[in-house]
RODRENPA-903579 format. One record per residue (C-alpha): residue in three letters; x, y, z. Coordinates in Angstrom, 1 decimal, m for minus. Example, Ala and Ser with C-alpha at 12.3 -4.5 7.8 and 13.67 -1.06 7.14 Angstrom:
! residues 2
@type = ala	east = 12.3	north = m4.5	up = 7.8
@type = ser	east = 13.7	north = m1.1	up = 7.1
This chain:
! residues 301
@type = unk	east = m5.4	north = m11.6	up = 9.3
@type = unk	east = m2.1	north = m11.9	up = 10.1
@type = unk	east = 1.2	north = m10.4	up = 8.0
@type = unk	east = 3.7	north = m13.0	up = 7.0
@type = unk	east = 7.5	north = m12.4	up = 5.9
@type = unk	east = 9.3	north = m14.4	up = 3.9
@type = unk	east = 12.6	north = m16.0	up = 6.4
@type = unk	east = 15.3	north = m18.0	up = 4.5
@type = unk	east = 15.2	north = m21.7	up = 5.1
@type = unk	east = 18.0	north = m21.7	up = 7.3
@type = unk	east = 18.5	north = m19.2	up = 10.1
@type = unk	east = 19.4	north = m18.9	up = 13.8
@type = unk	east = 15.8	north = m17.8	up = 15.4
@type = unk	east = 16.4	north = m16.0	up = 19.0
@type = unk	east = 13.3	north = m15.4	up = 20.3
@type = unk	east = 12.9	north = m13.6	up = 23.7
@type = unk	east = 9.4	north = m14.6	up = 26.0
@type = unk	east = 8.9	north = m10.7	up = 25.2
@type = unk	east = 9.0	north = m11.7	up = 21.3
@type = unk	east = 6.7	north = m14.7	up = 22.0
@type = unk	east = 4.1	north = m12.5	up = 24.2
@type = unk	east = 3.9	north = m9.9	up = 21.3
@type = unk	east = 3.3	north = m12.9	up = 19.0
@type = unk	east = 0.6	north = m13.9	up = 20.7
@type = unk	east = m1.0	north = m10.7	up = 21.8
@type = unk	east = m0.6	north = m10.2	up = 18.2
@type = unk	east = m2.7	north = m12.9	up = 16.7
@type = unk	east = m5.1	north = m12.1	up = 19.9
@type = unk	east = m6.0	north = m8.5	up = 18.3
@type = unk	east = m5.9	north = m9.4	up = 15.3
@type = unk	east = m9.3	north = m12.1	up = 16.7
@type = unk	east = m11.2	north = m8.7	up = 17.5
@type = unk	east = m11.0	north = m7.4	up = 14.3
@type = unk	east = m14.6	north = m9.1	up = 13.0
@type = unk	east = m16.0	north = m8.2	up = 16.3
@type = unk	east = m15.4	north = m4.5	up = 15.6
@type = unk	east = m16.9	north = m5.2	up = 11.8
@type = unk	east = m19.6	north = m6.5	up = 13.6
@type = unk	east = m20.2	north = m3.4	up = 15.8
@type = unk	east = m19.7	north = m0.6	up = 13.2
@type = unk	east = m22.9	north = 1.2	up = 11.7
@type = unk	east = m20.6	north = 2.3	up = 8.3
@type = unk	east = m21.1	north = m0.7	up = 6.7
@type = unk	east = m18.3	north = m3.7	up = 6.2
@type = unk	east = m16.5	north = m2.3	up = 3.4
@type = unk	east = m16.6	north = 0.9	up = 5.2
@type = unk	east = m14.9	north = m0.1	up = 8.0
@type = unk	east = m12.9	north = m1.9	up = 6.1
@type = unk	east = m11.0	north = 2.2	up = 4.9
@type = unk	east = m11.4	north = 3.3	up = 8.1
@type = unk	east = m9.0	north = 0.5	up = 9.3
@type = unk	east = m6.2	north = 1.4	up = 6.9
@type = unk	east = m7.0	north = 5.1	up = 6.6
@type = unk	east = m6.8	north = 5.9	up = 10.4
@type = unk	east = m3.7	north = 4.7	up = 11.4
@type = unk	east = m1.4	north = 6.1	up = 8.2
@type = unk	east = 0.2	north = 9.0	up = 10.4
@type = unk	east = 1.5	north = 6.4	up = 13.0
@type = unk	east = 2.5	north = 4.1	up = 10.1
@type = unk	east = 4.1	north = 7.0	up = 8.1
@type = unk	east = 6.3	north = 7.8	up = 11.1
@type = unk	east = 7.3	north = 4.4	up = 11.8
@type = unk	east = 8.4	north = 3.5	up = 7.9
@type = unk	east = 10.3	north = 7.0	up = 8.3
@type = unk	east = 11.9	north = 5.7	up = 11.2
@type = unk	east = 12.8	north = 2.2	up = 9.7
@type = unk	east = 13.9	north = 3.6	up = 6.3
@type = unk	east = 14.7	north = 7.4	up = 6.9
@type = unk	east = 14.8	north = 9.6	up = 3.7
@type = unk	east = 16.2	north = 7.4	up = 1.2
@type = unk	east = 14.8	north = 6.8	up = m2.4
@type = unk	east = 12.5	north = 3.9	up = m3.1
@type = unk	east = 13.4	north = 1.4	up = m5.8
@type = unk	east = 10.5	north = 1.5	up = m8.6
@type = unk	east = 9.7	north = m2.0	up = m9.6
@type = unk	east = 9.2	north = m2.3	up = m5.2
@type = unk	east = 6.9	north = 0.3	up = m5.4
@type = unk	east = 4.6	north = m1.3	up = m8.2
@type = unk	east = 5.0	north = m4.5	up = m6.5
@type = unk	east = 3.6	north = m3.0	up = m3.1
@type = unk	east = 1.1	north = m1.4	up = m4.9
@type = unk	east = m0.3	north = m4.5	up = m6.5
@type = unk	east = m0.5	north = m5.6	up = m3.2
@type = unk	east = m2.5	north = m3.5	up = m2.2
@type = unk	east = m5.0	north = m3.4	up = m4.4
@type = unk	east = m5.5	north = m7.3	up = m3.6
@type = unk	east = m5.5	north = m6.5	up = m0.1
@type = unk	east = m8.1	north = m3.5	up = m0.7
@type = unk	east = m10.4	north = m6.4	up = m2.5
@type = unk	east = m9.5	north = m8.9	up = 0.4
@type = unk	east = m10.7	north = m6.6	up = 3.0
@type = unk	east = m13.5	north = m5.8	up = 1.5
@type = unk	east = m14.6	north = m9.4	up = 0.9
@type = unk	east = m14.1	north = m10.6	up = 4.3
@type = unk	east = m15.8	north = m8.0	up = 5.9
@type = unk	east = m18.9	north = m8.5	up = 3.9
@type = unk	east = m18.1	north = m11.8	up = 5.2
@type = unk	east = m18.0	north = m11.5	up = 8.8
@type = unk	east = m21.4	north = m10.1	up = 8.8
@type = unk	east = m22.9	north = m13.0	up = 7.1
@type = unk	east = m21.3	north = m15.8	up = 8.9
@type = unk	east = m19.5	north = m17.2	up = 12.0
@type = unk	east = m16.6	north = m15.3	up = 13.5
@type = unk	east = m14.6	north = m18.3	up = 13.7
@type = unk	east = m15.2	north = m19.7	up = 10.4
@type = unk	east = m14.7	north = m15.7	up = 8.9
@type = unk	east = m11.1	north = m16.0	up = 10.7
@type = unk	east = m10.3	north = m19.4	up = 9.1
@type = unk	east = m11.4	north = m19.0	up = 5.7
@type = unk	east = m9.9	north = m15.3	up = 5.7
@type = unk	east = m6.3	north = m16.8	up = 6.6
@type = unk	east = m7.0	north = m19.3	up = 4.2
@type = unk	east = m4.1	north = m17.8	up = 1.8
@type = unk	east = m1.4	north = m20.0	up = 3.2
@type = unk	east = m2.7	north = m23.5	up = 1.8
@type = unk	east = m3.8	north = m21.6	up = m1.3
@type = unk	east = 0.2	north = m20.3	up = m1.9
@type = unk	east = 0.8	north = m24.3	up = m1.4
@type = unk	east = m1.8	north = m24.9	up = m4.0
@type = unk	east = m0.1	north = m22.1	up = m6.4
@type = unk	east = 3.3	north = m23.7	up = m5.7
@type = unk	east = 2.6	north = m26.9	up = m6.9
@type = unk	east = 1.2	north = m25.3	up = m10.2
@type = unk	east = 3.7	north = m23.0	up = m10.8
@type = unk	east = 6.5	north = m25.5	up = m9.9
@type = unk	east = 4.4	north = m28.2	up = m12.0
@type = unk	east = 5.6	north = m30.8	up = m9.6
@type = unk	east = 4.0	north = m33.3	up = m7.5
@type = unk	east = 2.6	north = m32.6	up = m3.8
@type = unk	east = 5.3	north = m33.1	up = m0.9
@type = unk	east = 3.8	north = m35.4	up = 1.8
@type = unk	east = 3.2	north = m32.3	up = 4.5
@type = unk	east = 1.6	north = m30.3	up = 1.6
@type = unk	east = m1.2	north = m33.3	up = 0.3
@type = unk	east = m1.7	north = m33.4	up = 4.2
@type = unk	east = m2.6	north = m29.9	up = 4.1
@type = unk	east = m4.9	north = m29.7	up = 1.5
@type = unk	east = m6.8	north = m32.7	up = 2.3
@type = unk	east = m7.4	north = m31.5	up = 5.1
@type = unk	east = m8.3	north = m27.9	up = 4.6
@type = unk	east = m10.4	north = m29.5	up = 1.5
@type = unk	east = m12.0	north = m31.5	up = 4.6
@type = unk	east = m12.8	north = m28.8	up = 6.8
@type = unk	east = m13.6	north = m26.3	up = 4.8
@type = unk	east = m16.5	north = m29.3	up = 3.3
@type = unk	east = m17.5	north = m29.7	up = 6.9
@type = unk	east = m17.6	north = m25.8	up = 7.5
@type = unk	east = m19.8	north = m24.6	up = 4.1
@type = unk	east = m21.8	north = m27.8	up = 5.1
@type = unk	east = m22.8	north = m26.6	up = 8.4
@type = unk	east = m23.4	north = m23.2	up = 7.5
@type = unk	east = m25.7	north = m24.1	up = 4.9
@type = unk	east = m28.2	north = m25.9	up = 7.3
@type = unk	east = m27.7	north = m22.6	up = 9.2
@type = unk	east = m28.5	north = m20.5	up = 6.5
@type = unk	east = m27.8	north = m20.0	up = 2.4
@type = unk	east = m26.9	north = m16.5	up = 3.3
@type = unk	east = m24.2	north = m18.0	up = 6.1
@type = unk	east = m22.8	north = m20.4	up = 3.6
@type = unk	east = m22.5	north = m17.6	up = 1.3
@type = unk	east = m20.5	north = m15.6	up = 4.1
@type = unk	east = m18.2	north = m18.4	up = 4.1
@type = unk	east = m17.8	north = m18.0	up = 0.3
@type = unk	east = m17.2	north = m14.2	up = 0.8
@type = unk	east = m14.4	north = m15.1	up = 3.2
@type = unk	east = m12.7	north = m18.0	up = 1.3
@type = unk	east = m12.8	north = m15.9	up = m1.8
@type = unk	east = m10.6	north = m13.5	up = 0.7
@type = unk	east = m8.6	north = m15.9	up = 1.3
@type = unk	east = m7.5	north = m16.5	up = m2.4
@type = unk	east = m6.9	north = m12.7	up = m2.6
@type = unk	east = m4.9	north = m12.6	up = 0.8
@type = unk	east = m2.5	north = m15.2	up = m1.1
@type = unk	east = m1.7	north = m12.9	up = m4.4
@type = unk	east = m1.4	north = m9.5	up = m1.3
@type = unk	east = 1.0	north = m11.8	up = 0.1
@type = unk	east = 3.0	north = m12.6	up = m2.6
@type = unk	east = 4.3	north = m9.3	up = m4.1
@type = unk	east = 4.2	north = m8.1	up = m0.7
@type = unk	east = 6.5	north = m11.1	up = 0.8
@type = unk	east = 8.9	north = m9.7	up = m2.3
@type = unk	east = 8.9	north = m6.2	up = m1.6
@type = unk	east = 8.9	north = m6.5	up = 2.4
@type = unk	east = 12.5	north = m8.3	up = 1.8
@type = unk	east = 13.8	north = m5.1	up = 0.6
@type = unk	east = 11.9	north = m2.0	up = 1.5
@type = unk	east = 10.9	north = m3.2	up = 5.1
@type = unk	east = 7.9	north = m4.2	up = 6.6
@type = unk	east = 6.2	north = m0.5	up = 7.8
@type = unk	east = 7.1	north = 0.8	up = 4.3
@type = unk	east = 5.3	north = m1.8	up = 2.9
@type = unk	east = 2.3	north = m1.6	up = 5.0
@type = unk	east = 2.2	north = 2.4	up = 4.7
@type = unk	east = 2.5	north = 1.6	up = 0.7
@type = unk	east = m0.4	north = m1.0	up = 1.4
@type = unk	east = m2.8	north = 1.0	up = 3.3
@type = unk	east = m2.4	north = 4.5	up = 0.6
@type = unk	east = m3.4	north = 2.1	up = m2.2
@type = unk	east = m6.0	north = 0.1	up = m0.5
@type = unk	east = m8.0	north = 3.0	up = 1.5
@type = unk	east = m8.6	north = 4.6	up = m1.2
@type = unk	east = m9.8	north = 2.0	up = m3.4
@type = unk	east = m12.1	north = 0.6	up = m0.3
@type = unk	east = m13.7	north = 3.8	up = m0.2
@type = unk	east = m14.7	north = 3.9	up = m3.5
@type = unk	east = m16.2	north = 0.6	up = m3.4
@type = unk	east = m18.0	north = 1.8	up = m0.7
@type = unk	east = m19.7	north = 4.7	up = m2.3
@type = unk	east = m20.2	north = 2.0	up = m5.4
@type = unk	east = m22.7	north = 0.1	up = m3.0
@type = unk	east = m24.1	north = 2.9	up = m1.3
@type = unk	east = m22.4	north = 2.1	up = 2.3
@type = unk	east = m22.8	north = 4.7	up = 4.6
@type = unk	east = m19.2	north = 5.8	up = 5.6
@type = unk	east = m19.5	north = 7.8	up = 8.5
@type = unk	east = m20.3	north = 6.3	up = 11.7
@type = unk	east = m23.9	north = 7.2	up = 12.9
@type = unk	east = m25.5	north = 6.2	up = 16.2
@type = unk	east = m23.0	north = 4.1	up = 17.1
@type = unk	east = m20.0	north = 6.2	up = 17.0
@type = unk	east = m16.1	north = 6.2	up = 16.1
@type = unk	east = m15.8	north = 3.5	up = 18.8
@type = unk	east = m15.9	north = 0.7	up = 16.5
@type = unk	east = m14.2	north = 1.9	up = 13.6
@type = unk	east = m11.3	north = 3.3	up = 15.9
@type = unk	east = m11.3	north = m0.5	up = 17.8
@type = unk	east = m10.7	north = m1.9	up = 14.7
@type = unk	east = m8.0	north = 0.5	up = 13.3
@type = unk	east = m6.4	north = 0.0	up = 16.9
@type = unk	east = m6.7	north = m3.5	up = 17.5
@type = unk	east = m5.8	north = m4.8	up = 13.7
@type = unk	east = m3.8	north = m2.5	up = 11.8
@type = unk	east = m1.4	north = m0.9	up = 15.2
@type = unk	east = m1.7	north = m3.6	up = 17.9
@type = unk	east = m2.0	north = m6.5	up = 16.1
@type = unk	east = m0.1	north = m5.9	up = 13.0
@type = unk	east = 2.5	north = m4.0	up = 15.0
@type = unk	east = 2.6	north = m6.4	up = 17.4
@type = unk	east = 3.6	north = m9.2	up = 14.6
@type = unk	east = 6.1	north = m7.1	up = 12.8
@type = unk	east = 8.2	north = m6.6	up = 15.5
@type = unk	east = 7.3	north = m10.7	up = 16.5
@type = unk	east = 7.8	north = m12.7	up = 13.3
@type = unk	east = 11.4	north = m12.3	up = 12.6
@type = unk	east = 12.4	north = m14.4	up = 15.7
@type = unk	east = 10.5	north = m17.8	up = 15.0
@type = unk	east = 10.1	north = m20.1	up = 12.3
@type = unk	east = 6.9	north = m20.5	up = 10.2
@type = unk	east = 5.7	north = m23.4	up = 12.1
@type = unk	east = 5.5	north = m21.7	up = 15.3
@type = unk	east = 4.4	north = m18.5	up = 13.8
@type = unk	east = 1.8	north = m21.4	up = 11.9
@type = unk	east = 0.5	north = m22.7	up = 15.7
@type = unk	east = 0.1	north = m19.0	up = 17.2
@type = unk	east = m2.2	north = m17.9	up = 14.1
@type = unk	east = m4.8	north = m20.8	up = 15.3
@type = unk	east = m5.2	north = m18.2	up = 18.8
@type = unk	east = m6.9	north = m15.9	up = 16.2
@type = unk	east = m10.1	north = m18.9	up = 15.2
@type = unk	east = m10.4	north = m19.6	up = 19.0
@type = unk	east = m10.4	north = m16.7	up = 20.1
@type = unk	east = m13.2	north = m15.4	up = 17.3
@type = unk	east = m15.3	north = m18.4	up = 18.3
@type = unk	east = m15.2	north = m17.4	up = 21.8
@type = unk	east = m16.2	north = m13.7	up = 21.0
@type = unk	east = m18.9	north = m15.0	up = 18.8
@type = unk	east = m20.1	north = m17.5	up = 21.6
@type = unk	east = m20.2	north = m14.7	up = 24.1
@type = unk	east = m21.3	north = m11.7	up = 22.1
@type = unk	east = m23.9	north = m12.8	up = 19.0
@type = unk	east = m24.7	north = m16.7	up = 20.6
@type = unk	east = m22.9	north = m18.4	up = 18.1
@type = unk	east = m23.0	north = m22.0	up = 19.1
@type = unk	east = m20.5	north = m24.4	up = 17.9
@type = unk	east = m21.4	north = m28.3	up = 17.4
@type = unk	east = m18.8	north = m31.4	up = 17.3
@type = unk	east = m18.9	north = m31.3	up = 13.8
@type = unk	east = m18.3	north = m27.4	up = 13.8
@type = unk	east = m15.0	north = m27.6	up = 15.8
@type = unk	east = m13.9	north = m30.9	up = 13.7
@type = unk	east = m13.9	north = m29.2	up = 10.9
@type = unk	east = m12.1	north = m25.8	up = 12.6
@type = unk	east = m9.8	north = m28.4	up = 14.1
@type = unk	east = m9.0	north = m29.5	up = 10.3
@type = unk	east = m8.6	north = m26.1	up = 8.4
@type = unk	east = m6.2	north = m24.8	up = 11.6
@type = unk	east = m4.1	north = m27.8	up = 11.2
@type = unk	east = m4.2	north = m27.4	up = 7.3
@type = unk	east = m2.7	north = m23.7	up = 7.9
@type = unk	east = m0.1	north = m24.9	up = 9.9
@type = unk	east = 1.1	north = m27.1	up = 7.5
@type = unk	east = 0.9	north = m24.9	up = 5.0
@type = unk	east = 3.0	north = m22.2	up = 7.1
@type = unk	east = 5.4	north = m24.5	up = 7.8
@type = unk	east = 6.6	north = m25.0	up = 4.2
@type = unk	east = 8.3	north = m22.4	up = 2.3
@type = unk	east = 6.3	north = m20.0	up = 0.6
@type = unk	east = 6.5	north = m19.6	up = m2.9
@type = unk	east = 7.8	north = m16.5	up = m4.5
@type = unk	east = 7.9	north = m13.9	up = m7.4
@type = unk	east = 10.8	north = m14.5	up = m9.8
């Protein structure tokens, strides 16, 4: 899953090929994060603290470095803390996910926050649907249709992997929020160093609440380091130091390297075969996020 910031509507981008690399490589690690679920013996949720608990030390010294020693305004604090307690129960709901169903639908219906923020814009604006954003969800409504359909002549227990990860979609959208809000102002590693304190813990509580084994057995810290490696320091460092220099909707057309990718890894590594139907409605909920990326987020007031 990717980490968004909030950009004002108008500004200059200047985006180096060294910007657009990282944003791709990015998105690109971010795809090997179910993979690494996947492969882990601790259990989804598990992994899921392992992820954000491993990599605090880097992250601490990197907020130092972007904030130094100053105070920290309380009302930011709350607000990064709500996020990540939404982000603890996102996590924890796609992972359970990833095991059930298709890596490439797990990506698409985990990122599935942007065209729910569209959906919670339109309610909380009480106005009627711009062009670009009925476009959108018409055709996320379409895909993800096509998706749960497919999974459900699969299996009932992959459709319901689908309904874990859209479920983490709608609580990616309310992480995203406060955190868009207190990003703006406290900066992005202090955010995601507030994020991952609040969330690991909770994760590993709702591990022990249904009886996960946390500690890696036969298979080792490989995974669980992978994941904290490839998501939470290559991936999301990757995109904090990328985002800044484009505008949503390229930032929108580099997130759909993360389904393609997952699809590919899922082909190759658990025989996960997709069908025309399959990548029609993939083809559908990617352009859906797009659209949805490239319209201004909402925001807290």
């Amino acid at each position: 899953m990717v980490v968004t910031s909030a950009a004002p509507a108008k500004k200059a981008y200047q985006a180096s090929g060294w910007h657009f690399a990282a944003l791709l490589a990015g998105n690109a690690a971010l795809a090997f994060g179910p993979w690494f679920v996947r492969l882990a013996d601790t259990g989804p949720v598990s992994a899921g603290f392992w992820r954000l608990a491993l990599p605090i030390p880097l992250i601490a010294l990197l907020a130092w470095r972007e904030r130094g020693a100053g105070p920290l305004d309380r009302r930011l604090l709350w607000l990064a803390a709500l996020a990540g307690v939404f982000f603890a129960i996102d996590l924890a709901s796609w992972h359970i996910g990833i095991e059930m169903t298709r890596l490439g639908n797990a990506v698409l219906f985990g990122n599935s926050g942007s065209v729910i923020l569209v959906l919670w814009g339109l309610v909380a604006l009480r106005r009627r649907p711009l062009p670009r954003e009925a476009l959108a969800v018409l055709a996320a409504l379409s895909g993800a249709a096509i998706l749960l359909g497919r999974s459900l002549e699969i299996s009932a227990a992959s459709a319901l992997g689908d309904l874990f990860c859209l479920f983490a979609g709608l609580c990616y959208a309310f992480y995203l929020l406060p955190a868009q809000r207190a990003r703006a102002e406290l900066g992005a590693w202090t955010v995601l160093l507030l994020v991952c304190c609040v969330a690991a813990p909770i994760m590993l509580a709702m591990a022990f609440a249904i009886g996960e084994p946390v500690l890696p057995g036969a298979a080792g810290w490989s995974p669980v380091i992978g994941l904290a490696v490839s998501s939470q320091l290559i991936g999301q460092g990757l995109l904090v130091f990328a985002l800044r220099h484009f505008p949503p909707l390229v930032i929108g057309m580099a997130l759909l390297t993360q389904p393609a990718i997952a699809a590919g890894i899922g082909w190759f590594a658990f025989g996960e075969l997709l069908t025309a139907m399959d990548i029609a409605g993939m083809a559908l909920l990617a352009g859906a996020l797009v659209l949805a990326r490239s319209a201004p987020p909402p925001r807290l007031a």
